[in-house]
C-alpha positions in Angstrom: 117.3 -159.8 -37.9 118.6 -162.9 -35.9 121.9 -162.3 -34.3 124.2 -165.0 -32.6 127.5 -164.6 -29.9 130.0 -165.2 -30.8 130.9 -168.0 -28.3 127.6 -169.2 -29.6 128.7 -169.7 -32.9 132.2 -171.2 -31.8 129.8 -174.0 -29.9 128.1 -174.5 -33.0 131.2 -174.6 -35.7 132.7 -177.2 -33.2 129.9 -179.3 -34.3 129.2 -177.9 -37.9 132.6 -176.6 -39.6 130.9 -176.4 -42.4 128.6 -173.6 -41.7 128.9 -171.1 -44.4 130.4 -167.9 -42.7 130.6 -164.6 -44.6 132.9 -161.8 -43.9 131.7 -158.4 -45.4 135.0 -156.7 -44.8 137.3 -155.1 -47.5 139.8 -158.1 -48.6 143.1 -156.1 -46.9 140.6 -156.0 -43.9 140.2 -159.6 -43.9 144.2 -160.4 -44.9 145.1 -158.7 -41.3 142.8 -160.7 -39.0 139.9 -163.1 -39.7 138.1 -166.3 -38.3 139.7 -169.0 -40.2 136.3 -170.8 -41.3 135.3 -167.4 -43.0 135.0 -166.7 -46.9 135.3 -162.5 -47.5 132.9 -161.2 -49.8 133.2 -157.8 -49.8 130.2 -155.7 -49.1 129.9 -153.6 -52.2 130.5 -156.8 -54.1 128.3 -158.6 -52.3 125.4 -160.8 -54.6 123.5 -162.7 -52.6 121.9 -164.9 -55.3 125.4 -164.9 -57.5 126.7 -166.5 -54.0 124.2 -169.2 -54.7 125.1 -169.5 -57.9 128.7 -169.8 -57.7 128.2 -172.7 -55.1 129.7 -170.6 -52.6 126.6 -171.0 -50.4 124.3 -173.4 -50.6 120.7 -172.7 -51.9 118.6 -173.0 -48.2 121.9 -173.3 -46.2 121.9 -170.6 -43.2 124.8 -167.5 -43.9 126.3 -166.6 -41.2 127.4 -162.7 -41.4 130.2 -160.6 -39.5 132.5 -157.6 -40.4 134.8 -155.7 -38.2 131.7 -154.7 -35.4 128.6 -155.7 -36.7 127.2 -152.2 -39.2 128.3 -153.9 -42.5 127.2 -157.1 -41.5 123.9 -155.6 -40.4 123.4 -154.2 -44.0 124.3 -157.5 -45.7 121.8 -159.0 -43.9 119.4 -156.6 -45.0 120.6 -157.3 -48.7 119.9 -161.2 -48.3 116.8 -160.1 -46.8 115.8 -158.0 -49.9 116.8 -161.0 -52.2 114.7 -163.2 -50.5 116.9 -165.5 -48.3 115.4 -166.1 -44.8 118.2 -167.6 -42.9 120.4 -165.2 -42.1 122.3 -164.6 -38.9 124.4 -161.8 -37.8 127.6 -162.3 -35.4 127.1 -159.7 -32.6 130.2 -157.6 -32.0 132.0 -158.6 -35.5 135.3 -159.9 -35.6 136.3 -157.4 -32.6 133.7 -159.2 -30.7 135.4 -162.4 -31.4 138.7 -161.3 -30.4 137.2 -159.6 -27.2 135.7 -163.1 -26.2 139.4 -165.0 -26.6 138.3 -166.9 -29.9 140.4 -168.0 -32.3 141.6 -166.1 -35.4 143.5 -166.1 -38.2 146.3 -162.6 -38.4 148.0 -161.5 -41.5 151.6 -159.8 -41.7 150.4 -156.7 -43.0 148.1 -154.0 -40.9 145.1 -152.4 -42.4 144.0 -149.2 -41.3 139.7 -150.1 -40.9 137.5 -148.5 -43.3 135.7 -146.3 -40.2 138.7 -144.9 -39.5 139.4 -144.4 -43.3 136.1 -142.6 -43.2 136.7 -140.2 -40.7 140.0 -139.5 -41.5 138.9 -138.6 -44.9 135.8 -136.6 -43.2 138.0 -134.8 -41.0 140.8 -133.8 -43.7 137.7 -132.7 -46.5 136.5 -130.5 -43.5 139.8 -128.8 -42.6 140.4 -127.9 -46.2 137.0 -126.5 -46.6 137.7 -124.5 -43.3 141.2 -123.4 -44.6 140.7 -122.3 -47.6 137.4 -120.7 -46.7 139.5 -118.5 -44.3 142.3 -118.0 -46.7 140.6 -118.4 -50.3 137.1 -117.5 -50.3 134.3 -117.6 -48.4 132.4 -120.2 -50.7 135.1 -123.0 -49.6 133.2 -123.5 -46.0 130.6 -125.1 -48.5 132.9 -127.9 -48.0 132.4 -127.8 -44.4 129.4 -128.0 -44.4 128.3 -130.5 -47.1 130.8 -133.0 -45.5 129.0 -131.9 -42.0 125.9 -132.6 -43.3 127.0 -136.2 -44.7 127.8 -137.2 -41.4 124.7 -135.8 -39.9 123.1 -138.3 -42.6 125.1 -141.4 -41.9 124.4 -141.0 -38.1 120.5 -140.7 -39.1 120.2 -143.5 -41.6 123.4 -145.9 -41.1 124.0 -145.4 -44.7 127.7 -144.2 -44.8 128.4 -143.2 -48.9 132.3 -142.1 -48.1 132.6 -145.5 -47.2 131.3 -147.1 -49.8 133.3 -144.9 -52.1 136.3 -145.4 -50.1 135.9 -149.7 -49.9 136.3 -149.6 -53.8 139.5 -147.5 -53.1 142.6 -149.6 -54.9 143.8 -149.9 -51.3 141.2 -151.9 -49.9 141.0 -153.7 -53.0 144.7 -155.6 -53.1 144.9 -158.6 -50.8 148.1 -158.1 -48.5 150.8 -160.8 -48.4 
């Protein structure tokens, strides 16, 4: 997978503004702060082809990709891939990155809470009820422990995070902030 800085990719936007740039964040995600040449497309809605289709990227044009610090744009690389488009670049560090190197951006009135710290506040609240109730309930409620345990075990292993994916079609991360 091809990767660019993002100083890098300010050099080259100075002399191509029309490069098509993807964000793969949720849309509230992208209301709060975002490089202002970049189109969201949310991950879980992301269609490579339809992208194509719509006009939204032209066919053999290079898609540039970031999220918040690089993991979802990582994995929409890897659907493009699957889909058959070669050029495909990844902005190292995501849109923190971009903000840690003094770049401009683009911030929203509203703040978003991320969708990794969604994801592990979820994790961590699904855990403390199993452990409660499995201490004042019933035994079988540290189950919950465990499978949610176990899920982060397998996200850590594979990159594949399903809470999150559940929790990016959440109506939340859906609406676009004002």
């Amino acid at each position: 997978m091809k990767t660019i800085t993002p100083k890098a990719l300010q050099r080259l936007l100075g002399s191509r503004p029309d490069l098509v740039l993807l964000d793969v964040r949720t849309p509230v995600e992208f209301a709060e702060v975002h490089l202002p040449q970049a189109h969201n497309v949310s991950l879980d809605e992301l269609k490579p082809k339809g992208l194509v289709e719509t006009g939204v990227l032209p066919a053999g044009e290079t898609v540039y990709l970031l999220c918040r610090s690089g993991a979802r744009a990582a994995k929409a690389a890897e659907r493009f891939e699957h889909e058959g488009f070669e050029q495909v670049v990844v902005v190292e560090g995501g849109t923190l990155g971009w903000i840690e190197a003094g770049l401009p951006v683009t911030r929203g009135t509203t703040k978003a809470i991320s969708l990794e710290r969604q994801v592990r506040i979820a994790a961590g609240a699904l855990v403390l009820t199993g452990a409660l109730l499995g201490w004042l309930v019933h035994a079988y409620f540290f189950g919950l422990s465990a499978f949610v345990g176990a899920g982060l075990v397998f996200a850590g292993i594979t990159d594949f995070c399903g809470m999150g994916l559940l929790l990016a079609k959440a109506p939340w991360n859906k609406r676009v902030a004002h």
